[in-house]
C-alpha positions in Angstrom: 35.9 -12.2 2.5 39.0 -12.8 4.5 40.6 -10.8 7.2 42.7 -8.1 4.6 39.5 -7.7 2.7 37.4 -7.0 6.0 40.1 -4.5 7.4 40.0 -3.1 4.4 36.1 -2.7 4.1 36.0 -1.5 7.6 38.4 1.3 6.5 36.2 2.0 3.7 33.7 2.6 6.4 35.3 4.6 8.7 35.9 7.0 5.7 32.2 7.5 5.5 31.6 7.9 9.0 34.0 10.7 9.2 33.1 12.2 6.4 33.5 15.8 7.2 30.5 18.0 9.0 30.1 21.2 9.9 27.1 23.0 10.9 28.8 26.1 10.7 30.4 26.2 7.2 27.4 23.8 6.1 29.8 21.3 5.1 28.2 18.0 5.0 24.8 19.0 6.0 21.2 17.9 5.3 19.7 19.2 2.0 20.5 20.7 -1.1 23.5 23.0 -0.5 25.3 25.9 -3.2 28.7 27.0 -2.4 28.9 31.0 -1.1 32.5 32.2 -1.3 32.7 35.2 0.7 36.4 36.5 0.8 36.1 38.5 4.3 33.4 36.6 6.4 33.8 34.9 9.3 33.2 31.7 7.4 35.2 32.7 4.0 33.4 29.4 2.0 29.8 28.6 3.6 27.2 25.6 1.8 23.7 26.9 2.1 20.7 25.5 1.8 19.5 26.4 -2.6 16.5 28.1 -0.8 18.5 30.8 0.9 20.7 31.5 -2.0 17.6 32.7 -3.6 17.3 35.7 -1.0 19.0 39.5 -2.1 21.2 38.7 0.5 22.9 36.0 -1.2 22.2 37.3 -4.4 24.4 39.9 -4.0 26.9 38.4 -2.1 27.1 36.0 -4.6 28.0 38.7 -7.2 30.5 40.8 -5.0 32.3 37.7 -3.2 33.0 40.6 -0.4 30.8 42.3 2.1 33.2 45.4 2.1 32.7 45.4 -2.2 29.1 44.9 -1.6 28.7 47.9 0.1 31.1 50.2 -1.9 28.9 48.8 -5.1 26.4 51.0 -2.9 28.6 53.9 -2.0 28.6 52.9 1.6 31.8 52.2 3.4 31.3 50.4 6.7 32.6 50.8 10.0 33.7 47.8 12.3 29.8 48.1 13.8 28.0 48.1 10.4 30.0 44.8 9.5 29.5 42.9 12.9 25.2 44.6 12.0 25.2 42.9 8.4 26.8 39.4 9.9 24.2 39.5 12.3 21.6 40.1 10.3 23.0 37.3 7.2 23.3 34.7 10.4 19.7 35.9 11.6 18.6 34.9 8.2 20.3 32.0 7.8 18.4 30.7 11.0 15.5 30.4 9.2 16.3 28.1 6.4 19.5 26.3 8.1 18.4 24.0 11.2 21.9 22.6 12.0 23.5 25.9 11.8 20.5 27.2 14.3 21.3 24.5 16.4 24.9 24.8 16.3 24.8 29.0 17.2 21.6 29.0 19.2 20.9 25.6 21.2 22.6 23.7 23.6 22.7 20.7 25.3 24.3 19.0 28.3 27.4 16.9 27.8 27.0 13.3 29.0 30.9 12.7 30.1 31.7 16.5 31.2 28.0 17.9 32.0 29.2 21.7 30.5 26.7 23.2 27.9 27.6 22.5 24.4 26.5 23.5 21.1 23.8 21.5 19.7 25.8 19.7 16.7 23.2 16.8 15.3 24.9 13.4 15.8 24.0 10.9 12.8 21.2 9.4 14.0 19.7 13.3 14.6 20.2 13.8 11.0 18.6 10.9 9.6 15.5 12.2 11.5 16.3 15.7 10.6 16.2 14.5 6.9 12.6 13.3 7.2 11.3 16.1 8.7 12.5 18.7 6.5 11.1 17.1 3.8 8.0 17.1 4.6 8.4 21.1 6.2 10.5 22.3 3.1 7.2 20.8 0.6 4.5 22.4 2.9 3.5 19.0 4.8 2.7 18.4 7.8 5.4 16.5 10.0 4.0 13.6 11.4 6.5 10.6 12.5 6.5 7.2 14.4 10.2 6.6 15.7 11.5 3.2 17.1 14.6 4.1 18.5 17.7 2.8 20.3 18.6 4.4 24.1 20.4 7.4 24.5 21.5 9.1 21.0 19.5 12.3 21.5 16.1 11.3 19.6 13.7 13.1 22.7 16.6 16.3 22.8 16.3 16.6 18.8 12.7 16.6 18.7 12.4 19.2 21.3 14.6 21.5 20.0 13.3 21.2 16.4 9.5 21.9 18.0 11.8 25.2 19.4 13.4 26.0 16.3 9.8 26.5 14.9 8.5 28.4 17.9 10.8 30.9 17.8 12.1 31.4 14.5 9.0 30.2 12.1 5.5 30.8 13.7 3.6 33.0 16.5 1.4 31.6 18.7 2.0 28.0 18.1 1.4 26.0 21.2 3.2 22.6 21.5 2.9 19.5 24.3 5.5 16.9 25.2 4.0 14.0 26.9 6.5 11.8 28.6 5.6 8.4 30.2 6.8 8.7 33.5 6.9 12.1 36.1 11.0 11.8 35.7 10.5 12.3 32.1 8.5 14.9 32.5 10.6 16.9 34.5 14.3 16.2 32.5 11.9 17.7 29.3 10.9 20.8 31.2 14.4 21.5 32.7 16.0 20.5 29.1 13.7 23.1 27.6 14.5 25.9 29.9 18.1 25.4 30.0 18.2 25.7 25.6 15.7 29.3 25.7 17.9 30.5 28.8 21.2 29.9 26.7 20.4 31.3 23.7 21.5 34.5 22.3 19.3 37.1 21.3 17.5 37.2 18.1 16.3 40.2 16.2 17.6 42.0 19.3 15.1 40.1 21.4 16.1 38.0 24.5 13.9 34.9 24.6 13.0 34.0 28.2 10.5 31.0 29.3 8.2 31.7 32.5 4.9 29.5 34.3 1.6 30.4 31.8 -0.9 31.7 34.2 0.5 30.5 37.6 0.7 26.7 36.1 3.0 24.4 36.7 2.7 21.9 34.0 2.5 25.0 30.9 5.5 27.0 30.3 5.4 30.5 28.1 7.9 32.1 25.6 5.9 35.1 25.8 8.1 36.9 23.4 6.3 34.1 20.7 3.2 34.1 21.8 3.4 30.5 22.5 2.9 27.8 25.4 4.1 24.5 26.1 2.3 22.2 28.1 4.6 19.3 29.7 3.1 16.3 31.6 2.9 12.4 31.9 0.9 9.8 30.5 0.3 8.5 33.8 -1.6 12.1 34.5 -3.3 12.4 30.7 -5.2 15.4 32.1 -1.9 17.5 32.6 -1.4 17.4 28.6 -4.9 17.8 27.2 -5.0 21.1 25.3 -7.7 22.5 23.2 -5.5 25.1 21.2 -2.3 22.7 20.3 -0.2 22.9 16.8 2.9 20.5 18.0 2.7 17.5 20.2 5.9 14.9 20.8 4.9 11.7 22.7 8.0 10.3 24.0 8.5 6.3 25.4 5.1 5.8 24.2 5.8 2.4 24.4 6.2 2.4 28.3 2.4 4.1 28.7 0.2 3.2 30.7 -2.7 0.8 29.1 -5.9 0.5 30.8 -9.3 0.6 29.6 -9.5 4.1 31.4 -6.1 5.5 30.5 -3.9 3.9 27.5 -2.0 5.3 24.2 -4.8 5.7 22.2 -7.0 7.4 24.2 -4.3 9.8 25.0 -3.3 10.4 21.8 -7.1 11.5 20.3 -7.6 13.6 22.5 -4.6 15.8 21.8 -4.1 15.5 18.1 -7.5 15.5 17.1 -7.1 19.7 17.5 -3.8 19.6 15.4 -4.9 20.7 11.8 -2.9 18.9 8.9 -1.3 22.3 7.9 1.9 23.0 7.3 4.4 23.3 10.2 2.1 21.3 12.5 3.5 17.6 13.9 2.9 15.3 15.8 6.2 12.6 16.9 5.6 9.7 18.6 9.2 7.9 20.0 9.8 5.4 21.4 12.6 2.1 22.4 10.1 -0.8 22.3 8.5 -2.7 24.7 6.7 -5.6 22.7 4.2 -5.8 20.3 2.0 -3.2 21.9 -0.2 -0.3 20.7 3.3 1.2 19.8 4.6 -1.7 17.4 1.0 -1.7 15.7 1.0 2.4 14.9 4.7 1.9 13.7 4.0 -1.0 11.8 0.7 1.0 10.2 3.0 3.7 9.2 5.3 1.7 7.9 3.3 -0.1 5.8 1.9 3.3 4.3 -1.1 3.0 5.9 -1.2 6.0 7.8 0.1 9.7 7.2 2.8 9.1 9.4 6.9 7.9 8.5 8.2 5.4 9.6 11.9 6.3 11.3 14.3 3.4 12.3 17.7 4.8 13.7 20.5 1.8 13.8 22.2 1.6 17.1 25.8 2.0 14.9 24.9 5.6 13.7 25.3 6.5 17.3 29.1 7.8 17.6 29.4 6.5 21.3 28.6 3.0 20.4 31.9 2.4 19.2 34.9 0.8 20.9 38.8 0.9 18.6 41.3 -1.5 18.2 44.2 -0.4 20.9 46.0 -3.6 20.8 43.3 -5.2 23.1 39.6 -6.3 21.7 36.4 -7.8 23.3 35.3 -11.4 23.1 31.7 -12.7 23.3 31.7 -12.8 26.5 32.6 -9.3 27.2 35.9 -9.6 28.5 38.9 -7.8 27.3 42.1 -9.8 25.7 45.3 -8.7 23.9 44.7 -8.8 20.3 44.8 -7.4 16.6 41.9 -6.6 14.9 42.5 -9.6 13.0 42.3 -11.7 15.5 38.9 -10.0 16.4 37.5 -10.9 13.3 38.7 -14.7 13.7 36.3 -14.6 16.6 33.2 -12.9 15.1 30.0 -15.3 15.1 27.5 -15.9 12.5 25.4 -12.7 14.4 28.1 -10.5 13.9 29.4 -11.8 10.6 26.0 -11.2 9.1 25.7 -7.9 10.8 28.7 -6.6 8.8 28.2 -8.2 5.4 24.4 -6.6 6.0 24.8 -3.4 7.0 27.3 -1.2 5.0 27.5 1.3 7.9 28.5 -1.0 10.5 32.0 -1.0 11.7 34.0 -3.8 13.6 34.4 -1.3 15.8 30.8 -0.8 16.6 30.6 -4.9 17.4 33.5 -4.7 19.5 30.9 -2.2 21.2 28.1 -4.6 21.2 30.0 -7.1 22.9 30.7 -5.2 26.1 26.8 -3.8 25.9 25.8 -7.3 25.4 27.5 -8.4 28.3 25.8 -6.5 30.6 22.5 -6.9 29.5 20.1 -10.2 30.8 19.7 -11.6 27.3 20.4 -11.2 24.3 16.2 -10.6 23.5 16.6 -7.5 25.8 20.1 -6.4 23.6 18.1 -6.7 20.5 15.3 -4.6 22.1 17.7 -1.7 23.4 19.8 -1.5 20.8 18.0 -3.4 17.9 20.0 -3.7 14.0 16.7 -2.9 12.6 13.0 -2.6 13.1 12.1 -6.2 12.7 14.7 -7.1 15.6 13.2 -3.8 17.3 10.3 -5.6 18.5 11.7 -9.4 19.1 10.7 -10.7 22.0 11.7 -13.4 23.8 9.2 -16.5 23.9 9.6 -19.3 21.9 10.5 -17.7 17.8 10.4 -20.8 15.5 13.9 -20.1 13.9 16.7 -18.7 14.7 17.4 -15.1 14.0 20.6 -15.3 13.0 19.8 -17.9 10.4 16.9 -16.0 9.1 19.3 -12.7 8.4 21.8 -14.7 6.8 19.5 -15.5 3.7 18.9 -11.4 3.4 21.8 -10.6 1.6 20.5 -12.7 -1.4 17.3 -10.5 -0.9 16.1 -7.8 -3.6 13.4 -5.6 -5.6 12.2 -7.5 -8.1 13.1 -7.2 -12.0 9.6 -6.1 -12.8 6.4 -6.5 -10.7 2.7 -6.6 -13.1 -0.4 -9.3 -14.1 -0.3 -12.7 -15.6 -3.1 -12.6 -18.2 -4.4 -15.0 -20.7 -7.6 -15.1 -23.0 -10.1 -14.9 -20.3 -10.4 -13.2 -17.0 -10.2 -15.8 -13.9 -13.0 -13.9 -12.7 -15.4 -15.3 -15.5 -14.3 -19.4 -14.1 -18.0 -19.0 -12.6 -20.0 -16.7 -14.2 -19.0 -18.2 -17.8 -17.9 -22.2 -17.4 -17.6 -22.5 -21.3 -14.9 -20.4 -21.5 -12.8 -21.8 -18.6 -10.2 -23.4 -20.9 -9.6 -19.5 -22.4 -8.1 -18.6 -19.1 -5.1 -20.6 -19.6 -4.6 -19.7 -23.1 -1.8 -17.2 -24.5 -0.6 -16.7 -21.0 1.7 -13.4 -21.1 3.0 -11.1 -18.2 1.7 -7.7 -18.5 4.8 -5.3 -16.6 3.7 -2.4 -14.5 6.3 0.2 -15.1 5.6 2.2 -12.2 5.4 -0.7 -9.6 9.7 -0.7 -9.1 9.2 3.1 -8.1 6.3 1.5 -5.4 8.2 -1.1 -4.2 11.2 1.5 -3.1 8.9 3.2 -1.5 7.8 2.3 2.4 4.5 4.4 1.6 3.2 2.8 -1.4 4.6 -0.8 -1.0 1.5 -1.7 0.8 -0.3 -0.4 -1.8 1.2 -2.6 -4.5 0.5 -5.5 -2.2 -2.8 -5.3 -1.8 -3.0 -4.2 -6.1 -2.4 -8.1 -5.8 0.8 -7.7 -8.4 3.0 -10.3 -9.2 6.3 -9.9 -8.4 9.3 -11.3 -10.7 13.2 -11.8 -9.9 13.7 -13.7 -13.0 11.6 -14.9 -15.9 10.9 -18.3 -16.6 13.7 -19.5 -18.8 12.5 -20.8 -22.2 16.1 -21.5 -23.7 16.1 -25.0 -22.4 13.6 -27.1 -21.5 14.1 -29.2 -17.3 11.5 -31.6 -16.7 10.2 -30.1 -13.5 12.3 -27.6 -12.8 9.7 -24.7 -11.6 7.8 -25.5 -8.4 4.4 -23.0 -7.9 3.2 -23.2 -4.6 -0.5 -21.7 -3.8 -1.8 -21.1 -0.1 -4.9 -19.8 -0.7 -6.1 -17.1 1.5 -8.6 -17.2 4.1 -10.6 -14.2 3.8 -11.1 -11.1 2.4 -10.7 -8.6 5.1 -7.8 -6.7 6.5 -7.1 -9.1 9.2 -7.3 -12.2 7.3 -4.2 -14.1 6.0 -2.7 -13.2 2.6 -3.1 -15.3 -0.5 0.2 -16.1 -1.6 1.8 -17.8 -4.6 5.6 -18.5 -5.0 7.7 -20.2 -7.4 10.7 -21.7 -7.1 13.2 -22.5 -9.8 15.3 -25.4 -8.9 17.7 -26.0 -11.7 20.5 -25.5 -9.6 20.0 -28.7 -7.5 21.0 -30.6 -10.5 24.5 -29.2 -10.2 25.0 -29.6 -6.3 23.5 -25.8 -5.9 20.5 -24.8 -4.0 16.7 -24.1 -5.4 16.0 -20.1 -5.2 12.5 -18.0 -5.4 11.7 -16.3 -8.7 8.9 -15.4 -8.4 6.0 -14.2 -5.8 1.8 -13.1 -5.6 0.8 -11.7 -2.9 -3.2 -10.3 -2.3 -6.4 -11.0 -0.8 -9.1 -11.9 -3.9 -11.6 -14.7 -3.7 -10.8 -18.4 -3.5 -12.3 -19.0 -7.0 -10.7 -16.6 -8.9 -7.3 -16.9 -7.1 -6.6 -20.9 -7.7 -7.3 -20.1 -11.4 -4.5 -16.8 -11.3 -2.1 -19.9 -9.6 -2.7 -22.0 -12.6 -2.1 -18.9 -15.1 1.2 -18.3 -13.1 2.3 -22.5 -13.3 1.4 -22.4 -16.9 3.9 -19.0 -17.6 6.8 -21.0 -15.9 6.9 -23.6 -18.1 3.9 -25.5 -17.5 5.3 -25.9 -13.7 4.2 -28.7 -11.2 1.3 -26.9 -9.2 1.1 -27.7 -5.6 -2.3 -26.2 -3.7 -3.0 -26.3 0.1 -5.7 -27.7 -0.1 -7.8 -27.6 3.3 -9.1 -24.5 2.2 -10.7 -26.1 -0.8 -11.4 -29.1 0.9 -14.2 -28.2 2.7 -17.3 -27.0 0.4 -16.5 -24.7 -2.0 -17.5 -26.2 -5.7 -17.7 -24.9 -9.3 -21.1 -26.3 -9.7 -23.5 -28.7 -8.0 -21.4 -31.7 -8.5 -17.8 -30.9 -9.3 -15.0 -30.0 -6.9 -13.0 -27.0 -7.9 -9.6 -29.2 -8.2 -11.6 -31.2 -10.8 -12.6 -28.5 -12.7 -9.1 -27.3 -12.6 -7.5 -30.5 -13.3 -9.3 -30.8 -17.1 -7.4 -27.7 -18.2 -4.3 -27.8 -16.4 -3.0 -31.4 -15.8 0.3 -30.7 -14.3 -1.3 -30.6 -10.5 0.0 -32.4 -7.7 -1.8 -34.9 -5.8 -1.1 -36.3 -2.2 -2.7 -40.1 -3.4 -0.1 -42.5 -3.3 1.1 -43.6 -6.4 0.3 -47.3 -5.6 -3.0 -46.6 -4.2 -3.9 -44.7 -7.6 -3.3 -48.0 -9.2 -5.7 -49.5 -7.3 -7.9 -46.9 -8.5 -8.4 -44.7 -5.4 -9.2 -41.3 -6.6 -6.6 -38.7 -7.0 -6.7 -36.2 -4.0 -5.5 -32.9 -5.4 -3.3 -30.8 -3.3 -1.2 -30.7 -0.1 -3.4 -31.0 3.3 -1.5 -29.2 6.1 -2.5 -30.8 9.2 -0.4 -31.0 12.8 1.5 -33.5 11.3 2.3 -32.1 8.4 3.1 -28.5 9.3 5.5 -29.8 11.9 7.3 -31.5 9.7 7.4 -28.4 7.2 9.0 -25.7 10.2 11.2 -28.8 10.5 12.0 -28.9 7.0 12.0 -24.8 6.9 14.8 -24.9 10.3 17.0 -27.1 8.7 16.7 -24.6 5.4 17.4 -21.5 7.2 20.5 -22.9 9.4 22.0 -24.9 6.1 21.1 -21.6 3.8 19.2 -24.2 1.6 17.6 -22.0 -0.7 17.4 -18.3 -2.2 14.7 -15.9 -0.9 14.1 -12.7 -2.6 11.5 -11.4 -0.7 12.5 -9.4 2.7 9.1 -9.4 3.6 9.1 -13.3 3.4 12.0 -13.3 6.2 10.6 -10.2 8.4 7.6 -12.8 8.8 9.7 -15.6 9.9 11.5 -13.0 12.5 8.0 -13.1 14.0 6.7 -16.5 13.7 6.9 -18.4 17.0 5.5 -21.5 19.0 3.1 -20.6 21.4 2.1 -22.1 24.9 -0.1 -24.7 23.6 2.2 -26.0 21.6 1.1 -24.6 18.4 2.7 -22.3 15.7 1.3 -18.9 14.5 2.6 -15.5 14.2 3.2 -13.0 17.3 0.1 -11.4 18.7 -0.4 -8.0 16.1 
């Protein structure tokens, strides 16, 4: 884009940012709202959450538009008392099915520039959290989260006073604990807490106060509710164990302590094993990361769907504060402030920042004129991405040795996307049977069709069930093979066979790649991907099924794997077996040396050599944007893939 068409995004932009919101009215707010005219309320239009315009309340305001008309419809006419009673009373109810508005009229927090006691009004990264947890509280789940967060927009303070919102408004008796990694921690939660109960105003003419539980120092009481909150450290696990606990929020988990004796895990079982799955119970674990530690694994477990928990990733840019305008001066890379337009800002953005804007539709100029100044004052740009990581991948980038650039990695995402259709290649024969029922072998690779999974594009949108499809061992497709005309070679499949079949072991993984393009100066691109853990048998014959449904492609096999001493039969290799039904496989002999009648050796063999020269090969890709990848997962892998102190290559430890 040029410089008018970036302004012009940017403005775009900043018309969604402030979008309006107000937690009074409703305007803007989480959920699904219905517009409540009510002609001589405080707040003459209010959007409510659809559950509370279900209640009489709203019913009938809904019908009258008035409170006074309500009332006369009943032959009561109200004093000045009985209105300010019934306001009351429709706020008090409100409370229980409107957070932000709770939050708003009931909570406060303490400014960062002035210090004074504010309302509680959810900044954008709040409601993004917010959004998750109702939806598992409004459909009678249990909340249960894993946060990887930016510094300072509020995550501990929201999760705090949501845990209050449901201690004194939804349940009786419902103890909590807040575990925070350091005593400091410990001690801004407690004196957070106590500030919100002292500040609030009564509810249901009841005055909520907080007090020690029994003479301890560590357990605060609402005893109007009923219920206790224990507050303590990691470093002190004892001061947090509880056997009666319905709500527990582990903040900085990342920064725990981890010793055999004392570490996350450890810490962790012992309080939540008590917490029931029921609804209005959670458990929130938050953190900014610190490396690929027990942290990074749990979040990258819920992520993948693999555990009960959601995986939350707030973006440093939905924090309001991280924002600097255009006042006739801007930032340069180095941090400094110079005279300047915003066009002349954008002359100076770098490939980082460039793909930070075409990637990220909520990310303003303004908020990398921000970065800038941060980014100056950090040590490194590996501790920048950790404080104030773009996303969860960049979250937990260390610094070390990556094999490519991260910049040049990011760049290829914007050509990334859910596949056309995801499903089986099948042909006359199960793979399965290449074994168990030899005579049959050639069947396999007969009347090779793609059988679609119509459910699998609702999976892959999904975090939860993405996993699942990958391990369903699906193939994925961004385009067909194209039958119209006929390219001698143009489809590349590419088989690295896996090297086990338990959950640690590498994936199987077949890709093709169309290359048509290259004929006309343009670049090859993926079409196609398989992705699963089956055995080595069955999997090199699914890799032939897939070369034969692109156009009898050119079949390229790591072959080291195969090398060793796997064979069909007593005598025959599995590549030979392979090659006398499917001919078009590629074969590392030289073609002078197969003249000479050496034998063909089937495959690729990666050896140190070899997969130098292919990271080579891969760096030069990235930086030149040589090729087309579909697959995000392909690049989140290469964001992780370093060199290590020995010299060789392998993904980060986890």
């Amino acid at each position: 884009m040029d410089t008018q068409c970036i302004i012009k995004e940017n403005n775009r932009r900043h018309e969604q940012v402030n979008k309006p919101y107000n937690p009074v009215t409703g305007e803007g707010c989480h959920g699904k709202r219905v517009c409540l005219k009510v002609e001589d309320a405080p707040f003459p239009v209010m959007y409510l959450p659809d559950e509370m315009m279900k209640t009489e309340y709203c019913i009938q305001l809904q019908k009258y538009g008035s409170i006074k008309k309500l009332y006369e419809a009943n032959n009561i006419y109200p004093d000045k008392d009985e209105y300010e009673s019934f306001w009351i009373s429709f706020c008090e109810l409100r409370y229980i099915y409107d957070y932000e508005f709770y939050a708003y009229k009931c909570q406060t927090i303490r400014d960062k520039l002035t210090a004074m006691e504010i309302p509680f009004k959810l900044n954008r990264g709040q409601r993004i959290v917010l959004k998750k947890f109702e939806e598992r509280r409004r459909g009678k789940r249990p909340v249960r989260a894993r946060i990887t967060k930016c510094r300072q927009w509020g995550c501990t303070t929201f999760v705090q006073n949501y845990m209050n919102w449901i201690q004194t408004i939804h349940k009786r008796n419902w103890n909590s604990v807040i575990c925070a990694h350091v005593k400091d921690g410990s001690i801004t939660a407690r004196s957070m807490l106590e500030r919100t109960i002292k500040n609030m105003p009564p509810i249901g003419n009841i005055l909520f106060s907080i007090k020690n539980y029994q003479n301890t120092q560590n357990i605060k009481e609402i005893p109007e509710r009923g219920c206790t909150i224990t507050i303590g450290t990691a470093i002190e696990p004892d001061s947090v164990r509880s056997q009666d606990v319905k709500m527990a929020h582990f903040t900085e988990e990342a920064y725990y302590p981890n010793t055999e004796a004392n570490n996350p895990a450890l810490l962790e079982t012992s309080i939540i094993a008590a917490i029931p799955p029921d609804p209005d119970t959670l458990i929130v674990c938050e953190s900014t990361p610190n490396g690929l530690d027990y942290f990074y694994e749990q979040y990258e477990l819920a992520k993948a769907g693999e555990t009960s928990y959601d995986a939350i990733f707030v973006e440093w840019w939905l924090i309001d504060i991280y924002s600097v305008p255009f006042n006739g001066t801007y930032y340069n890379r180095y941090g400094k402030e110079i005279e300047g337009t915003i066009g002349d800002f954008i002359k100076t953005l770098n490939e980082y920042e460039i793909n930070l804007f075409n990637n990220y539709p909520e990310c303003t100029l303004e908020n990398i004129n921000w970065r800038r100044v941060k980014r100056a004052d950090m040590p490194s740009e590996a501790k920048m991405m950790q404080d104030f990581p773009s996303n969860d991948i960049e979250a937990f980038q260390e610094s070390g040795l990556p094999a490519f650039r991260a910049e040049d990695v990011e760049a290829l995402r914007k050509d990334c996307r859910i596949p056309v259709a995801v499903g089986e290649i099948a042909g006359d024969c199960l793979p399965a049977l290449s074994k168990l029922d030899p005579k049959r072998r050639k069947e396999i690779l007969q009347n090779i069709r793609f059988e679609e999974d119509k459910g699998a594009i609702e999976d892959m949108n999904s975090d939860q069930k993405r996993k699942a499809l990958v391990e369903r061992n699906k193939l994925k497709i961004w385009e067909y093979p194209d039958t119209s005309i006929r390219v001698s070679e143009r489809y590349i499949v590419i088989f690295d066979p896996q090297k086990g079949l338990s959950e640690s072991a590498d994936w199987g993984v077949i890709t093709v790649i169309d290359r048509y393009w290259m004929m006309y100066k343009g670049v090859p691109e993926v079409v196609a991907e398989w992705r699963g853990r089956i055995d080595k048998d069955i999997a090199i014959w699914v890799a032939a099924q897939v070369a034969r449904y692109y156009n009898d492609a050119l079949l390229v096999i790591e072959s080291n794997t195969y090398d060793s001493d796997i064979k069909t039969d007593e005598s025959e290799l599995i590549f030979d077996t392979l090659a006398e039904h499917y001919s078009n496989l590629y074969s590392r002999t030289p073609t002078d040396k197969i003249r000479e009648g050496l034998p063909l050796k089937y495959g690729f063999h990666t050896n140190k050599s070899t997969k130098t020269m292919i990271i080579a090969n891969y760096v030069a890709l990235l930086r030149e944007k040589g090729y087309k990848e579909r697959s995000n997962d392909a690049l989140n892998e290469a964001r992780v893939y370093e060199q290590k102190k020995n010299g060789s290559y392998g993904a980060k430890e986890g």
